[in-house]
N, C-alpha and C positions, 0 to 999 in steps of 0.2 A: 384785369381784376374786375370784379363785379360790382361796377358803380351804383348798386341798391343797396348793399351795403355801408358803402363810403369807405373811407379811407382812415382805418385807427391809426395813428401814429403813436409811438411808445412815447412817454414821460421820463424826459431824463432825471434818472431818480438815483439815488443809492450814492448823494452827493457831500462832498465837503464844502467850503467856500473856494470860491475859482484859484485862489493863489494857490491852496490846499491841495489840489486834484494832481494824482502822481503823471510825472515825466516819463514813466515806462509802463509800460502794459504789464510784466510781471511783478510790478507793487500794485497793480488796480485788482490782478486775478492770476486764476494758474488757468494754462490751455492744456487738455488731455483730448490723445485721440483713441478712437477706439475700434478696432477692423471689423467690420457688420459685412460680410459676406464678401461682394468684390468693390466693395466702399467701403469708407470710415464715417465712425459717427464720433461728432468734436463736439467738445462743452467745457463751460468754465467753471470754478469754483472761486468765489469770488476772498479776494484776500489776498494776501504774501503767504511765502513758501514759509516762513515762521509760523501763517495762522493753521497750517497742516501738521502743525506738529500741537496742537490741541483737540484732546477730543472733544466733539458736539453733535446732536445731532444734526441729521439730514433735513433739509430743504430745497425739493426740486420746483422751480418755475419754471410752466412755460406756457409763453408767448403765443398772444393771436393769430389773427392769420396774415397778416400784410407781410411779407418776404423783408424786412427791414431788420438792417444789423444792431447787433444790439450793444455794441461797443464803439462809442462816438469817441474819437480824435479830432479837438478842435486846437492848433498850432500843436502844441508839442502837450497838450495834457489827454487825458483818460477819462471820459466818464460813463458809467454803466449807466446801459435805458432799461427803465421796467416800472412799473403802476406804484412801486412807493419804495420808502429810501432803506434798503436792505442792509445801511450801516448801521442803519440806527437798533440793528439786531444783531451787529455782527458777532456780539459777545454768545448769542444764545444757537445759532445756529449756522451750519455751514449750508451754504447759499449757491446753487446750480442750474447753470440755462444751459440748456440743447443749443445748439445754432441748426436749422435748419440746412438742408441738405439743397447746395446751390445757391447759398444766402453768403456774401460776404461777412466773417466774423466783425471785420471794422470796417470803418467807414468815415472818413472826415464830412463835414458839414456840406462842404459842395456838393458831393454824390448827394446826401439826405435833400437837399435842394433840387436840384437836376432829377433826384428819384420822386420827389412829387408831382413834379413838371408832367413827367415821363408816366404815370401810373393813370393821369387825367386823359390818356390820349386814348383813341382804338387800338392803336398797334403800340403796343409798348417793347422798348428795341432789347432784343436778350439782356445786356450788360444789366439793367433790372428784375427783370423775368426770363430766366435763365433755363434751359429745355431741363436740365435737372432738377432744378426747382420743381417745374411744373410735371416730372415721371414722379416725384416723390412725392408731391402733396397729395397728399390721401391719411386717412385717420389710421389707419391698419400700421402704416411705415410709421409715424409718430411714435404709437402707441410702445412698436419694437424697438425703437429707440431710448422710450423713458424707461423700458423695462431693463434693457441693454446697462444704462448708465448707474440706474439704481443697483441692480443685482455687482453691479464692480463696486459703486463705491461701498455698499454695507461690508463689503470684506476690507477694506482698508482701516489702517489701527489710529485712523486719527476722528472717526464716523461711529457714533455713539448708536448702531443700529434698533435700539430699545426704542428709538424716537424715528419717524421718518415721514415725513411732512411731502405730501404733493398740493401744488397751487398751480392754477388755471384759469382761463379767463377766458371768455368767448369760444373761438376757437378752441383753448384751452382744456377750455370746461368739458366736452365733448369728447376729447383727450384721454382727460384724469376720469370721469366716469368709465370708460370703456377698462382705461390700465386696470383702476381697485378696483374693478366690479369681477374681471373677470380675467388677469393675469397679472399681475403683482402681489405679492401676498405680506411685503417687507412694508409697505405703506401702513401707516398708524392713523392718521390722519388728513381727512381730504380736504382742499379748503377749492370752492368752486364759484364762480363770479361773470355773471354779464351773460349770461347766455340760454334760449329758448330751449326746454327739454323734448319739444317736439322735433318737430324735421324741420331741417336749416330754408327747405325748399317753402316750407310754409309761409315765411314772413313774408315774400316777394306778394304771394296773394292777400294778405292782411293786409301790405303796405298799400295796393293797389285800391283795395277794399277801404282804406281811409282817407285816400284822396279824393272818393267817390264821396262819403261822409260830411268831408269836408268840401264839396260844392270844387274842389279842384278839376274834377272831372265830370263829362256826365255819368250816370248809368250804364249807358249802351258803349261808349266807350272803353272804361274800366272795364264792365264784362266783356268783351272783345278781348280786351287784352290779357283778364285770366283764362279765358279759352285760351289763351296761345298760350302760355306757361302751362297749361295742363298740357300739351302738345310737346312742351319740349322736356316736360320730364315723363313722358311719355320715352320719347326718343333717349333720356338719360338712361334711364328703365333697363333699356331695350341693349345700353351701350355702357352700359355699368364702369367698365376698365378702362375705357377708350382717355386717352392723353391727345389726342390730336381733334377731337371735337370737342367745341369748347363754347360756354354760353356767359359771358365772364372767366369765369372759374371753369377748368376741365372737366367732364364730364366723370370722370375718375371721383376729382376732387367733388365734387355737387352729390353724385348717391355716395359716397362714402361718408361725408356732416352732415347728408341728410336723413341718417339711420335717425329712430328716436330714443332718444338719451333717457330716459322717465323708466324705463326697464334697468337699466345699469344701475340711474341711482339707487332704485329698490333693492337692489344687489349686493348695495354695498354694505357691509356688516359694520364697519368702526366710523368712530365720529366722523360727521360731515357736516360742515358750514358754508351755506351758501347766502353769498351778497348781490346784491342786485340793485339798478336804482329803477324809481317809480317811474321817473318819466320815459325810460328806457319803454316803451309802451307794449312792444311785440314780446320782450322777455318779460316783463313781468306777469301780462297775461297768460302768458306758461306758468311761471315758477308762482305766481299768487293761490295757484292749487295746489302744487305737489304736496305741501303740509297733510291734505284731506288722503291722499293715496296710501302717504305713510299712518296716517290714522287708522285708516279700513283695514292694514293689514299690523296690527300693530306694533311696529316698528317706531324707537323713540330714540333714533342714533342722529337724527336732524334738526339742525340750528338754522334757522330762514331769518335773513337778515335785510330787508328792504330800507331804501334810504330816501326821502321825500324830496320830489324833484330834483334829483340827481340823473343824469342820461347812463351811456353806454360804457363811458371810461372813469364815471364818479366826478363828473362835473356838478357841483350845484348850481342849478340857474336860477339867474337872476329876472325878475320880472316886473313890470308898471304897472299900476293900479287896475288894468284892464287884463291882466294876465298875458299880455303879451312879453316874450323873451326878449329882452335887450343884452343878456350880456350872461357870461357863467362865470365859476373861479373851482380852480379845482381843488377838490377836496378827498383824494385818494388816498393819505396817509394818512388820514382819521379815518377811514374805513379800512385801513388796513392795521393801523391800531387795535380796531375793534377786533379783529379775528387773531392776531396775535396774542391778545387778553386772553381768547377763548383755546389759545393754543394751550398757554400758564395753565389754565385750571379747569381744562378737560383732559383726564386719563386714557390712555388707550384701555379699549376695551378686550 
């Protein structure tokens, strides 16, 4: 994986108190598979088989980019990972993650240990990075997937389809713009977070570009080393599909998140909310325009939501008199508070 990025780790969220957390996996969630050509596409719905016998609306999440399961087993309990605690909704909507394709659905603590270990290294051994993982990441399979899972459950008589909620984050974001903009039409609502509307490929140059800023590099240096990043997406360019070249991330995966997303969102016709934190520096520098794009063309379906020195996952950091960082605490369900406010009492259009 592509150490310019780092390494997101989900937030174990959507939690009880420890004693609280169910001893079986069908009281944490329900598993459904679903036949996508000569594979399956698996996802949960979060809740007991009593809460499918309630109708609500839809709420599809999904997940960054890091290959991690999102269904943590530590001894004999259940807890779901994801950016904020989806109980504390469970009254208002039904609640759905994808698992990735080549991702283990669970996973107890050790593996999530031994999978950090393993992610930090050059060669990282399949059991993490698994060769299906890496045929299927690409934005295009995703996409056919969220559309796959949504188009099943709006027919189901427990799925309030009047209402139907897609949420995204990084990775995500990139996603859910491509699906509402331009093949799901059952989405009512987009909620989008954490992520640059330009090309994924760009921040590697920014990021290079602020080390230089910052006296971390020289000049001549830095520029050297974005010459060779313009070289290898050059070579991406050239090698669009390819699975077995790889610069980080497969060469597949790298032009496919690094289409520019700023098209889709202008696309999207029904609300959209997008969150972001300030110090997240290369996304915000994106998303601190898009307001002005949707103004020139006047379009008023967009809520921009920046959070003040908060980073990538909705940390607030903490800092010393000199503005150096000592420390953060994360603050992800007050940011996701806010957008579920904005679910309450914004209408679909």
């Amino acid at each position: 994986m592509n150490k310019i990025y780092g390494i997101l780790l989900l937030i174990c969220c959507g939690l009880l108190p420890a004693h609280a957390q169910p001893t079986r996996l069908e009281d944490l969630c329900q598993v459904f598979h679903l036949p996508s050509g000569k594979d399956t596409t698996t996802f949960i719905v979060f809740g007991t088989k009593d809460d499918l016998k309630v109708k609500k609306p839809l709420f599809l999440f999904r997940q960054g980019s890091p290959p991690t399961p999102f269904i943590i087993r530590d001894s004999s309990r259940y807890f779901l990972a994801g950016p904020f605690r989806f109980r504390d909704y469970k009254s208002e909507y039904h609640f759905a993650i994808i698992q990735k394709p080549g991702v283990r659905l669970v996973a107890d603590q050790s593996y999530l240990d031994a999978y950090q270990k393993a992610i930090e290294q050059p060669d990282t051994p399949e059991e993490f990075i698994s060769k299906k993982y890496l045929a299927n990441n690409y934005r295009e399979r995703y996409v056919e997937q969220c559309d796959q899972v949504i188009n099943y459950l709006v027919k189901q008589p427990w799925v309030d389809a009047r209402k139907v909620v897609y949420c995204g984050g990084s990775e995500g974001f990139t996603v859910g713009a491509d699906l509402v903009a331009n093949v799901n039409r059952h989405v009512t609502h987009t909620v989008l977070f954490s992520s640059n509307p330009n090309r994924r490929f760009e921040v590697i140059v920014q990021q290079i570009r602020a080390q230089i800023d910052r006296g971390e590099k020289s000049f001549d240096e830095g520029q050297e080393q974005i010459e060779k990043v313009y070289q290898v997406w050059a070579d991406i360019c050239a090698n669009p599909t390819s699975i077995d070249k790889q610069f980080g991330d497969t060469y597949r995966a790298w032009y496919s998140f690094s289409q520019p997303v700023l098209p889709n969102l202008l696309a999207i016709r029904t609300p959209l909310y997008i969150a972001y934190g300030s110090a997240d520096r290369e996304v915000a520098s994106g998303l601190d325009v898009v307001p002005l794009e949707f103004i020139a063309r006047g379009k008023t379906n967009l809520t921009l939501k920046p959070y003040f020195d908060h980073d990538h996952m909705f940390f607030k950091l903490k800092r010393d008199t000199a503005g150096k960082i000592i420390g953060s605490e994360y603050n992800g369900d007050a940011v996701a508070k806010d957008w579920m406010n904005w679910l309450r009492t914004t209408p679909a259009h």
